[in-house]
C-alpha positions in Angstrom: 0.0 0.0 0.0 1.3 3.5 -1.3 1.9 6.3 1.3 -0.4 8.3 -0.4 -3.6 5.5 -0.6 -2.8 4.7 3.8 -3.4 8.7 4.0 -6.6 8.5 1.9 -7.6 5.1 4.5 -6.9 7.0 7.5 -8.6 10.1 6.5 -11.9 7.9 5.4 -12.1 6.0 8.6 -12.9 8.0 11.7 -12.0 5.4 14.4 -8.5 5.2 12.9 -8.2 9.4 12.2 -9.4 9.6 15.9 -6.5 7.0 17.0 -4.1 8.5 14.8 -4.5 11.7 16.3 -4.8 10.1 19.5 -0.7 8.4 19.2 0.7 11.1 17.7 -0.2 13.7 20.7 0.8 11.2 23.8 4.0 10.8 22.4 4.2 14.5 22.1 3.2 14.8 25.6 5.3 12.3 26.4 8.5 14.0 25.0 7.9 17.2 27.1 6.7 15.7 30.2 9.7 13.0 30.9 12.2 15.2 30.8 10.8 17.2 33.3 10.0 14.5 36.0 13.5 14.1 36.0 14.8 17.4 36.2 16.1 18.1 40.2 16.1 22.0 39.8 12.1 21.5 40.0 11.9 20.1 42.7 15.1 21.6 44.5 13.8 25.2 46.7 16.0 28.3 46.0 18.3 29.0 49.2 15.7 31.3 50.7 12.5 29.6 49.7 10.9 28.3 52.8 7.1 26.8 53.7 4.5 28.7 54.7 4.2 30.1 58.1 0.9 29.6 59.9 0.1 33.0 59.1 0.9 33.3 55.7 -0.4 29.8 54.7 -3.7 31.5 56.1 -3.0 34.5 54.1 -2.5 32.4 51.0 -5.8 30.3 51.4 -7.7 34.4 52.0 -6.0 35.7 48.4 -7.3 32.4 47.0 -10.6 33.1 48.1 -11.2 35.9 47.4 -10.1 35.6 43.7 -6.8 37.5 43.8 -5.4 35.1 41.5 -7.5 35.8 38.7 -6.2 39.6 38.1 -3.0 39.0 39.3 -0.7 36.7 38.2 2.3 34.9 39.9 4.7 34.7 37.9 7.3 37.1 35.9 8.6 35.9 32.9 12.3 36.0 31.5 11.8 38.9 29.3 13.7 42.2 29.7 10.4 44.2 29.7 9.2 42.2 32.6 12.1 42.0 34.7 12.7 45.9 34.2 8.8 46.3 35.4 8.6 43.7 38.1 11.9 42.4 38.9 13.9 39.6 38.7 12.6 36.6 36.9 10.7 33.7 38.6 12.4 30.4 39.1 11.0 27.4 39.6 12.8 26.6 42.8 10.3 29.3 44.6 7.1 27.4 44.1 8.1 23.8 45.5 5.8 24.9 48.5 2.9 26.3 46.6 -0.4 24.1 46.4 -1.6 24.7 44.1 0.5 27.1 42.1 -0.7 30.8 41.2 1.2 31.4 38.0 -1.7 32.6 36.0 -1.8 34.5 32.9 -4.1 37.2 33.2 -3.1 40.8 34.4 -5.7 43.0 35.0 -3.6 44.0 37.9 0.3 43.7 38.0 2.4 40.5 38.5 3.0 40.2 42.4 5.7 37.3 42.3 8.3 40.2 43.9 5.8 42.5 45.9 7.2 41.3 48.8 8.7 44.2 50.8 7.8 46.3 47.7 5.0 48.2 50.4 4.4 48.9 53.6 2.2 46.9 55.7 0.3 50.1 56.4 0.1 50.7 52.6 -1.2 47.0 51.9 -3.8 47.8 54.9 -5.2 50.7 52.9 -5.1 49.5 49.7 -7.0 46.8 50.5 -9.3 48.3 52.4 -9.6 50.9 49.9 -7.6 50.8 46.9 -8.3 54.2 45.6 -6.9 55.4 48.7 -3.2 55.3 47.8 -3.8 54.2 43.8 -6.2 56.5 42.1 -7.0 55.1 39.0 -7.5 51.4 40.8 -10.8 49.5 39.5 -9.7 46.8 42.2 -12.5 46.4 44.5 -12.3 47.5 48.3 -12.2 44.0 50.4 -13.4 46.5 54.1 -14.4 42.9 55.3 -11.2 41.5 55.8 -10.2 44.0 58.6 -13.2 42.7 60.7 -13.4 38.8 60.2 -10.9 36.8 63.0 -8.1 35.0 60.9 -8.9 32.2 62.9 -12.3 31.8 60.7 -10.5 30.9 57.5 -10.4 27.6 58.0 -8.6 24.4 60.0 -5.2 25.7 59.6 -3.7 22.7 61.9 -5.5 20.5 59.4 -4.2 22.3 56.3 -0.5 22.0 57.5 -0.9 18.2 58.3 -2.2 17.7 55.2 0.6 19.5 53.5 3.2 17.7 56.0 1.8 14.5 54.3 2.6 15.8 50.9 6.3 16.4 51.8 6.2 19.9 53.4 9.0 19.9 56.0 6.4 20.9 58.7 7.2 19.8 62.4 4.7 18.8 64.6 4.9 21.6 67.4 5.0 23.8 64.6 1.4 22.1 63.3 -0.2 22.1 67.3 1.6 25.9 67.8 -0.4 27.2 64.4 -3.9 28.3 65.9 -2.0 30.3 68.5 -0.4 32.3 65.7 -3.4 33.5 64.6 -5.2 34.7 67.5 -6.0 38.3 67.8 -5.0 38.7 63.8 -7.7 39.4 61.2 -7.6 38.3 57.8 -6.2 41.4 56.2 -3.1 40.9 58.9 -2.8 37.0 57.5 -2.8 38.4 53.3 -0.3 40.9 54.1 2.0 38.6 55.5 1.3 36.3 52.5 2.1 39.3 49.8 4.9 40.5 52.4 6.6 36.9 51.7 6.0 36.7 48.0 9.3 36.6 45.7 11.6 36.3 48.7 13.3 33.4 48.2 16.0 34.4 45.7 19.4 34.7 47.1 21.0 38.1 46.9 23.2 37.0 43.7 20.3 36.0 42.0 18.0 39.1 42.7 21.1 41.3 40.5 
């Protein structure tokens, strides 16, 4: 059978277009996704990148909530117009403790991979609160509620480490007992700001030039 008569059989007969189609993408998939399983630097944390504290794990779980992740993305790209605007380049080291990972792609706000220290708590308080406050042209929404809920209402957070712990998180177990302590007498808008005030900090001094 001539190449060109197998291409007119395959193109007549669904079943064997549809399995065709089928082969041809898993070993596509397959040649992009081995390489990686096997590639330490993914799994490796940069020298500063550490798990979440109780407080910023808390924090984390809030932004999530509340759907920051869907105007701001996580994630700065190796391009020279992106470092120069956000700052130096994410690396995949930082994210070996984030479940799940905010990358994202949209940015009706700005990236916020390296706002970490960027503000003020006091500024992150306001702008929150009110963003027009301290950003005039903001069409982010005010989140007023966070400075009155307890940031012990945002869920199990002993639970949350232990289940993280059981994924491979380096989490010790007076660490795990010691986390609803931490948050007593904090609100949520104390827990996100110690999330954003974390953010982008785990690249080593060399690596930040």
């Amino acid at each position: 059978m001539s190449g060109l008569s197998l291409h007119k059989k395959i193109e007549e007969n669904i079943g064997l277009l549809i399995f065709g189609i089928l082969v041809v993408s898993s070993i596509g998939g397959l040649v992009q996704i081995v390489p990686i399983l096997n590639q330490e630097s993914l799994e490796t944390a940069t020298i500063n990148t550490r798990v979440y504290s109780a407080v910023e794990l808390t924090g984390r779980d809030i932004y999530i909530r509340e759907g920051c992740h869907v105007c701001h993305s996580q994630q700065i790209r190796p391009l020279i117009a992106e470092v120069e605007r956000y700052g130096p380049y994410s690396r995949a080291g930082e994210f070996v403790y984030d479940r799940p990972f905010l990358w994202g792609s949209k940015r009706t706000g700005p990236d916020l991979h390296r706002v970490g220290g960027k503000f003020s708590d006091d500024w992150h308080r306001i702008h929150l609160i009110d963003p027009r406050e301290v950003v005039s042209k903001s069409i982010m929404p005010g989140y007023p509620w966070l400075a009155e809920r307890d940031a012990t209402q945002a869920g199990d957070i002993s639970a949350k480490m232990s289940g993280l712990k059981f994924l491979g998180h380096p989490y010790s177990d007076e660490e795990i007992a010691s986390a609803p302590e931490q948050l007593e007498g904090l609100k949520e808008i104390d827990a996100l700001i110690a999330y954003l005030q974390m953010l982008g900090t785990g690249l080593s001094e060399e690596q930040t030039l």
